[in-house]
N, C-alpha and C positions, 0 to 999 in steps of 0.2 A: 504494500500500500504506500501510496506518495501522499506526502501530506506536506501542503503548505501552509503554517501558521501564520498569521496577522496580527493587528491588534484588534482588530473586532471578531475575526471569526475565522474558522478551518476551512478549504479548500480540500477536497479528495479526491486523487484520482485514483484508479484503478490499475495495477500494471501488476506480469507474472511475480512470482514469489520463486526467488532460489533457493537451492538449498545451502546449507551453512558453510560449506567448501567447492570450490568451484570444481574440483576433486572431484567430486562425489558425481557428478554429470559427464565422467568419462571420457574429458578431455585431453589432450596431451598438451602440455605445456614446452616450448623451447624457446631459447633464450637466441641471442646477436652474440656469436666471437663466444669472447672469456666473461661477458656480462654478468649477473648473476638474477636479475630481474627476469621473469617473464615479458619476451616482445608478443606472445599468440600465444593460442589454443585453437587445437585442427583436431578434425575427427581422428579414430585412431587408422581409419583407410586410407584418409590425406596425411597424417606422418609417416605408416609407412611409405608409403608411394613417393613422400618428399626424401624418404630414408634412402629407396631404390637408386632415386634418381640423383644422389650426391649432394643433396641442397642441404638436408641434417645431418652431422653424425651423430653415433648413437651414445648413450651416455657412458662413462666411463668407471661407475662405481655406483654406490646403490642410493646415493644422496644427488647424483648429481642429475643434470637434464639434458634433454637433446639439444644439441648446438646447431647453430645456420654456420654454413659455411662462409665466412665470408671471405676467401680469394677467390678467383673466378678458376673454374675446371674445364679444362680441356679451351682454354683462351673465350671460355661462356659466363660472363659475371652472372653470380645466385640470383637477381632480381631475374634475368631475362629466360633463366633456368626457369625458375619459377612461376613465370608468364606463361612460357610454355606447357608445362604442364598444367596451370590451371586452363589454358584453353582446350587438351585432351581431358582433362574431368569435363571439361563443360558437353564437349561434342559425347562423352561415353555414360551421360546424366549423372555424374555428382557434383554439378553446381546445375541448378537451376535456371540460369539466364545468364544472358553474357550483354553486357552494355557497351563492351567496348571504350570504357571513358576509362584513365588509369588515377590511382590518387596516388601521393607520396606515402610512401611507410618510415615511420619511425620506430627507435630502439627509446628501450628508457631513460631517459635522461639526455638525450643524444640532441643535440638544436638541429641536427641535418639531416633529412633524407636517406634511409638509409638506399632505398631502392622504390621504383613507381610497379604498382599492379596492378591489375583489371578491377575495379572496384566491387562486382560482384564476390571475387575469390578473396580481397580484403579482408571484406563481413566474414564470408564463412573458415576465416581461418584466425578470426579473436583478433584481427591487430587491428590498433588505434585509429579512426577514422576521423574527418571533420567536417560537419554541414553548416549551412549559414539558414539562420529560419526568419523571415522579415512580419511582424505583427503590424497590416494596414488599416489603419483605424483613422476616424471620423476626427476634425481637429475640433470638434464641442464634446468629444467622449462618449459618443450615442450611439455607435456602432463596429462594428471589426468589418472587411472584407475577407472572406474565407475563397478558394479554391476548389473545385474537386475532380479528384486525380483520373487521366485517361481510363478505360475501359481497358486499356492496351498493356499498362506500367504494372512490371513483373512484380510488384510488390505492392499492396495496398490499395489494389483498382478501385474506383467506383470512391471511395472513400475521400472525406475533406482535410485538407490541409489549409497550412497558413497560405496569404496569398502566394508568397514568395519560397520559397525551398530548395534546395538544392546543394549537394556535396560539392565539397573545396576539392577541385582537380586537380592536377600534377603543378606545379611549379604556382600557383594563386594560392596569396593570400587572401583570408574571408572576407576582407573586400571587395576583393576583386569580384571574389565568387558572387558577393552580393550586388554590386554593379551588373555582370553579365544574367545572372538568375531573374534579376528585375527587368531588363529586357525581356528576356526571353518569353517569361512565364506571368509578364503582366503590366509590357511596352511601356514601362518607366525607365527612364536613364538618368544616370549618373555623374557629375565631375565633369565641367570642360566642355558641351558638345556644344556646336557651333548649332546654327538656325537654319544651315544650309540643306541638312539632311542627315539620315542614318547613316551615312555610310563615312563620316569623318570620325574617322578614330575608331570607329566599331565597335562592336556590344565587348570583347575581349581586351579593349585595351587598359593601361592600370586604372586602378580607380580608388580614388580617397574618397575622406570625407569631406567633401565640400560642397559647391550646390547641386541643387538636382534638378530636370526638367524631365517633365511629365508628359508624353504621347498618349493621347485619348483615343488611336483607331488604328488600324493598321498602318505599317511605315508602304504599302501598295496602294492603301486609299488615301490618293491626294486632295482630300479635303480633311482631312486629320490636323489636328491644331494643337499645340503647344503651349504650356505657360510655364515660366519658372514659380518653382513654391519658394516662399515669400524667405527672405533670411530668417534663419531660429528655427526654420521646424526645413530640420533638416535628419538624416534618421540618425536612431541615439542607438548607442550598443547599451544591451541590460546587462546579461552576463554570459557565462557560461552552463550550459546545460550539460552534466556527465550522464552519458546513458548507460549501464549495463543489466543487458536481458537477455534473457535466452528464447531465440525466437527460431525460424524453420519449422521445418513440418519435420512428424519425427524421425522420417528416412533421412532427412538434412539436417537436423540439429544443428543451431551454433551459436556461440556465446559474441551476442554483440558489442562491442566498446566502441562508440562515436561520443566526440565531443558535439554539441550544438552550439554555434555562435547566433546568440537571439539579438535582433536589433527589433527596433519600434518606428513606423512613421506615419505620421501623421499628414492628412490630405483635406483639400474641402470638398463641398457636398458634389462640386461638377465634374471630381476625377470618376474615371470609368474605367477599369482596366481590360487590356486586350492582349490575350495570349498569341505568342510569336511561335512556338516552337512544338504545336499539335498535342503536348500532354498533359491540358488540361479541358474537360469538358463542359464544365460552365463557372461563374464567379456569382457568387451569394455575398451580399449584403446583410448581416446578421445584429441585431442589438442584444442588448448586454443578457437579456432575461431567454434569448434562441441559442445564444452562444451557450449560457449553461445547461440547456436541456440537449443539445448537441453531446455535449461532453460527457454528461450524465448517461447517456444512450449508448455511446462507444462510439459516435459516426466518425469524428477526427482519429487522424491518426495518434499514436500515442506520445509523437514526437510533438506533432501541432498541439495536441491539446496542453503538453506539458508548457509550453511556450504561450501560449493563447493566457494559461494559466497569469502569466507572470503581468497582462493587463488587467484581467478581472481582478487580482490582487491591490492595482494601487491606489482604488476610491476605498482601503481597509486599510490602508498606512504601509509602513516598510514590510517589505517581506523577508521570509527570514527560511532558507532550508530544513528544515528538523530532521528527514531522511533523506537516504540515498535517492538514485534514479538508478 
């Protein structure tokens, strides 16, 4: 159970219940190099198979873990090793979908990259992930816009999210992610763009926190209009959201770790948003009192609602984590 405290009142959401050791769900744990932290947890079909193919070795004694190899074998560095074979899980079914989009992986404690991998085989092999979640709400406080997710998207079809969503990619930082996300999934842009059109600088290029301009209609219908939002409400980072669940069906079990970077922005009542990039099916308009019968019902994801969560909390005062995610 997740439970956000306030000063006036509890928030509860709903999410699995692990058990006491991540152990105990038949994981295998391995570590980067000489490290001593767990980087993953992979089925025990995906270690051996990562064992086969050179990318682990195997442990040395009865305390110890499976290591990643990290010089490269046969002139093959362990990321592209490792790509590799998660693309033969994908094509032999033990990964469920393949997106093709790759994120960075990190080691514990590591500030760098240790290697990029296909985002789907990330999730199901326990390493650390990072999405950006954007909360688009009403600037008098009287409404949220929500999302909801293709019919098509190998994870969560049909289901509502925040307006904005979307995992941090190879080499973007969460704002970048949130820059190009807000394009894409709901024709707002970011930092810098000129009047001239979409195509200066592009949904992909960096993007700070600075001003924002707003597209109300597709960038193919040219009667689609523009305005910049006004200085101050421009979007704000809340915090960080740490997720770990065990999610998959039970032939696919896996232990999820993504961080959530939640931001907030505020719009007035004539924004309208327009998806660019086909995966999402309509945009709902919700007030405070639909948003929590939404949430109450299971409709959002668990990721949106935890995020979604973090507005309905601030007409209650400071919010304060009690439990995990």
């Amino acid at each position: 159970m997740l439970r956000f405290v306030t000063k006036r009142r509890e928030t509860r959401l709903s999410t699995p219940v692990l058990p006491a050791a991540i152990s105990d769900l038949g994981f295998v744990a391995f570590v980067w190099g000489d490290e001593r932290d767990p980087m993953g947890w992979a089925r025990p079909e995906c270690a051996e198979a990562m064992l086969a193919a050179g990318i682990l070795r195997p442990p040395t004694g009865p305390f110890e873990p499976y290591r990643m190899e990290t010089r490269p074998v046969d002139g093959v560095p362990t990321g592209l090793r490792l790509q590799d074979l998660a693309l033969h899980w994908h094509r032999t079914g033990l990964l469920p979908a393949w997106r093709n989009e790759t994120f960075d992986v990190y080691s514990p404690g590591h500030p760098h990259p240790r290697f990029a991998l296909e985002r789907v085989a990330a999730r199901h092999l326990g390493l650390w992930t990072e999405a950006v979640h954007l909360n688009v709400v009403r600037r008098d406080g009287s409404a949220m816009w929500l999302a909801r997710r293709a019919a098509h998207k190998d994870t969560d079809a049909g289901m509502l999210d925040n307006l904005v969503a979307g995992g941090v990619a190879q080499g973007e930082s969460p704002w970048q992610t949130l820059g190009r996300e807000s394009w894409e999934e709901a024709g707002i842009r970011f930092g810098g763009y000129e009047e001239s059109g979409p195509a200066d600088g592009g949904p992909g290029a960096p993007i700070g926190p600075r001003g924002i301009l707003e597209r109300n209609r597709s960038p193919h219908d040219v009667s689609g209009k523009r305005s910049m939002v006004r200085p101050g409400f421009q979007p704000r980072a809340l915090r960080v959201v740490q997720i770990l669940a065990l999610e998959g069906t039970p032939r696919q079990r896996y232990l999820r770790r993504e961080r959530l970077y939640a931001f907030e922005l505020e719009v007035d009542e004539a924004f309208s948003p327009v998806n660019n990039d086909g995966e999402v099916s309509e945009h709902l308009l919700v007030n405070r009192k639909e948003l929590d019968a939404a949430i109450a019902q299971g409709l959002l994801t668990k990721d949106a609602a935890c995020v979604a969560a973090l507005w309905r909390a601030k007409e209650h005062g400071d919010l304060q984590m009690m439990s995990g995610t």
